[in-house]
C-alpha positions, 0 to 999 in steps of 0.5 A, spaced: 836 231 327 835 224 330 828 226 332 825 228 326 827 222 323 826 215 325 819 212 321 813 213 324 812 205 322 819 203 326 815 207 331 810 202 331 813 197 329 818 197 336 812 198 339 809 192 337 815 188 339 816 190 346 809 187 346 805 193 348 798 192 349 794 193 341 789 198 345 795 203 346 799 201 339 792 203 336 792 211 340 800 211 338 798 210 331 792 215 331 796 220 334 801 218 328 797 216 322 795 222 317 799 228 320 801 234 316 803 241 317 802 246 313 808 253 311 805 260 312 809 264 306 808 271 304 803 268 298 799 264 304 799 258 306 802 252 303 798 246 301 799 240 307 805 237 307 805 229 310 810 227 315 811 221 316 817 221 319 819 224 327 817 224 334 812 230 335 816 236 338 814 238 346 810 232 346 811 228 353 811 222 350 816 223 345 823 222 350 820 215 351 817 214 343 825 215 342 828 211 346 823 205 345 826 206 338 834 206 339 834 200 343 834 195 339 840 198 336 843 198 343 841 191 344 844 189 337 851 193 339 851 189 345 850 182 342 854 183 336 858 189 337 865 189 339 867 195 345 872 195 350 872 191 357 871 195 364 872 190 370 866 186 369 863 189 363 863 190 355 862 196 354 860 198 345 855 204 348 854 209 351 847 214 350 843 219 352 836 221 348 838 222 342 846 223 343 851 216 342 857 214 343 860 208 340 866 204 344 871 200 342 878 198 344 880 197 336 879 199 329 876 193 327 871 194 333 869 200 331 869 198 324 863 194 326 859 197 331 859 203 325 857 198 320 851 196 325 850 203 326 849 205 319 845 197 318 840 200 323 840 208 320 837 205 313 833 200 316 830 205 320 831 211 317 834 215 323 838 219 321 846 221 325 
């Protein structure tokens, strides 16, 4: 479901924070803006449905949009969070496309990195 739907305006959004050039962001956006899908039923065709939500299945592009869009919640977890200590290291995360792990040595830690996670879920509209 994390695919689906995260916001095609944090998409854009993200996008424009990492400083990508206004020429790519403005495809991006064209690629996004005023997509619809209509359903076959045995009546026909529905009427279209706007989506306004998720990366485009099959789309090459769409692994890289996704991951654009999660890492200022990876950012975040690491500045604030609270995970455990691995030699050097702090660990809060641990991801891989849309699959997420959330560490910590503690309740409270974990209590926390759940409350940035969620903060982030409904700013975003990424749903877990």
């Amino acid at each position: 479901k994390a695919f689906d739907s995260v916001s095609h305006t944090h998409i854009l959004a993200v996008l424009k924070q990492k400083g990508l050039d206004d020429h790519i962001i403005s495809i991006v956006k064209d690629f996004y803006e005023n997509i619809s899908t209509r359903i076959k039923t045995k009546g026909g065709e529905t009427e279209p449905i706007g989506i306004r939500t998720g990366v485009k299945q099959g789309d090459p592009m769409s692994p890289l949009l996704f991951n654009l869009c999660t890492d200022p919640l990876l950012w975040k977890l690491e500045m604030s969070g609270e995970g455990f200590q691995h030699e050097a290291a702090e660990v809060t995360t641990m991801a891989f496309a849309d699959d997420l792990v959330l560490l910590s040595s503690s309740w409270s830690g974990m209590k926390k990195n759940i409350e940035i996670l969620e903060a982030f879920c409904e700013l975003t509209g990424l749903k877990t």
